[in-house]
N, C-alpha and C positions, 0 to 999 in steps of 0.2 A: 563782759556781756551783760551790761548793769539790766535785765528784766527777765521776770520770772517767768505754779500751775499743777480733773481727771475722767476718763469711760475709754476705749481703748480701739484702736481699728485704726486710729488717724495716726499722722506723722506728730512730733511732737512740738508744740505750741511755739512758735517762733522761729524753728529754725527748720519746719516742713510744712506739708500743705494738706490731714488729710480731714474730709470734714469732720466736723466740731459732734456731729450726731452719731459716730462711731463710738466701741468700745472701752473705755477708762471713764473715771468718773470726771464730772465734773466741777468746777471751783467758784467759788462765793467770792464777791471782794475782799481783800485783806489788807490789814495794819500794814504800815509804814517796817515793823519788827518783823509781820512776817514775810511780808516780798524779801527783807535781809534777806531772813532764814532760808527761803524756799530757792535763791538766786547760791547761796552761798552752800548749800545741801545738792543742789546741781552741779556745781563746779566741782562739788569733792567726790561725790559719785562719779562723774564721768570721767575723774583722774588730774583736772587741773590744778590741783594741788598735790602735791607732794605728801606723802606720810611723814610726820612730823616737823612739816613747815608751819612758823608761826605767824598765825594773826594778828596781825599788830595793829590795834583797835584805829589809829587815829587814818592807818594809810587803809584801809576797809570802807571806814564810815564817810571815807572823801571822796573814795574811787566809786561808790556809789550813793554818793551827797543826799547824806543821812547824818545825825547830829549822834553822838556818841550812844546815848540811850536808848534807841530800837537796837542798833549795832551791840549792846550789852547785852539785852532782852532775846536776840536772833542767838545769839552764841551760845545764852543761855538752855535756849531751847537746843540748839546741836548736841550739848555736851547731854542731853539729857535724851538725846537720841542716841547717844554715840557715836557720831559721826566725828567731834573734837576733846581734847582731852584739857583741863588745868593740870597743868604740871607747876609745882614749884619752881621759882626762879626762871622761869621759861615762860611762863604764861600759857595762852593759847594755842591749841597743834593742833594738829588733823591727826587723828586717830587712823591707824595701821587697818588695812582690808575691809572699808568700808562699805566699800562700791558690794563686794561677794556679799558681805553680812546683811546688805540692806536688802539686796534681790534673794537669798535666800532663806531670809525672814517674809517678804512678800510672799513668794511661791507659796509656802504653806501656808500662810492666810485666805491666798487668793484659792488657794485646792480647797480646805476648811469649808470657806464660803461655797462655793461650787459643791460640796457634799451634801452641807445643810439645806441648799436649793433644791437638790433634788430629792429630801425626802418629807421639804417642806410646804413645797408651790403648789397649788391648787389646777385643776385641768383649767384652767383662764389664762390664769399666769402663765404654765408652762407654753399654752398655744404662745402667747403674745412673746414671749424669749425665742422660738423658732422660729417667728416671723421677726424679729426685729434681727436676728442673726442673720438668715435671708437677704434680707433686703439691708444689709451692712447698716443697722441700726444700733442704737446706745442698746446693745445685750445683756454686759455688762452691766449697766445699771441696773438694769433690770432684775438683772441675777442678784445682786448687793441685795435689793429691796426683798427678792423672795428667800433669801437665805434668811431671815429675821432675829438677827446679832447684828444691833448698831454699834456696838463696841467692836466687834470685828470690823465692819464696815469700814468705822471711823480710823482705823488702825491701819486697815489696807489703803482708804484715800491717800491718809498722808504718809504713807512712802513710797506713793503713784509721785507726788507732787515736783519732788525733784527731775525725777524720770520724764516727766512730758515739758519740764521746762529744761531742762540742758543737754538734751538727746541732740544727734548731731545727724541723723538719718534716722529714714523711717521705723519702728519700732517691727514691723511683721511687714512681711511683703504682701501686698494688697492678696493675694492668691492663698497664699500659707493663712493668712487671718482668716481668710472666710470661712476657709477647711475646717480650720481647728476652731470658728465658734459654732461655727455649724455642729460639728462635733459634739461638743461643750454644751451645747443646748438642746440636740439632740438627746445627749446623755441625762440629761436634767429630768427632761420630758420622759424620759422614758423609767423614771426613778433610781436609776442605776449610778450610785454615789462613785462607787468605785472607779470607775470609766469616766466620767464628770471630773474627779480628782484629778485624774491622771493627764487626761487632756489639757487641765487649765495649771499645771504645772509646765505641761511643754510650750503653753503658751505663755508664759513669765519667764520660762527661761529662754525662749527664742526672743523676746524682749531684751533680757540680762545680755544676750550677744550681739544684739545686735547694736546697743547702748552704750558698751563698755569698749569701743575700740581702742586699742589704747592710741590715748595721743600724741606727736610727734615732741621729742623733747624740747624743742624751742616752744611750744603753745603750751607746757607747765609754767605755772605762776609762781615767782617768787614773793612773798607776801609782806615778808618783814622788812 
């Protein structure tokens, strides 16, 4: 599935439909290494690869007709997420539980953020996050910007990125999303971190299940 991608409420980018102005963040053009990275970071999340199936650099960087060196620089970057591992005399794997470690490393970031929104937003802000919930708007972002930690921010986009490019159905059922940013932004508004937390946990991991189905054994990739 050689193409890659965040705010949150839509289906995820390529393989649903929902619009682009919903909740997840969203994505800047990127390097040749990182479309790799973010194509190859979906695939192992969502289980197409195998734990400790090896990437064999030349059948990778063909399969997605790329020249060995983004494909070095992508990998590089995985192993430094964790997602793959060097192993001696084996080379590159896929690292053991990635798909769980990656969503619940999100979830508390994404709660984190959702805490400091609410005891950080301004009455402007906070109106503008209830109405952008309402009216199935980018929330999310919105929340990002009033929690005011770019380094969290930055940290939550990119392991949204995988997530809205190799999701295989809808992320939150149009119904369940609204509930729970409504919720999520209600709670913001209302300064109450606690409840804010709590809710945008259930909303990452109703994400994490509905993401993660597992795939049929014939559609795992053998890589090497």
């Amino acid at each position: 599935m050689p193409r890659l991608p965040l705010s949150f409420v839509e289906q995820i980018r390529g393989h649903t439909s929902m619009s682009r102005k919903a909740s997840l963040p969203s994505v800047p053009p990127m390097t040749r290494a990182e479309r790799v990275r973010v194509q190859l970071a979906a695939e192992i999340v969502a289980g197409e690869f195998r734990p400790g199936t090896r990437l064999d650099e030349v059948v990778q960087a063909t399969r997605m007709g790329v020249s060995r060196t983004p494909l070095r620089e992508a990998v590089r970057q995985l192993a430094t997420l964790g997602l793959v591992e060097n192993r001696p005399h084996r080379g590159v794997i896929v690292a053991d539980g990635v798909g769980q470690a990656l969503f619940e490393t999100l979830t508390e970031l994404e709660a984190v953020c959702a805490a400091l929104a609410a005891g950080r937003m301004d009455s402007d802000t906070r109106a503008e996050l209830v109405s952008l919930a309402a009216e199935d708007g980018d929330w999310l972002a919105a929340l990002h910007r009033g929690c005011g930690n770019g380094v969290l921010v930055g940290l939550a986009e990119t392991l949204w990125q995988p997530i809205l490019t190799g999701g295989r159905r809808s992320l939150v059922e149009p119904e369940v999303k609204r509930a729970l940013g409504g919720r999520i932004a209600n709670a913001v508004a209302a300064g109450e971190g606690a409840e804010a937390e709590a809710a945008m946990r259930e909303y990452v991991v109703l994400a994490a299940q509905a993401f993660t189905v597992p795939a049929s054994p014939a559609a795992l990739r053998t890589a090497s």
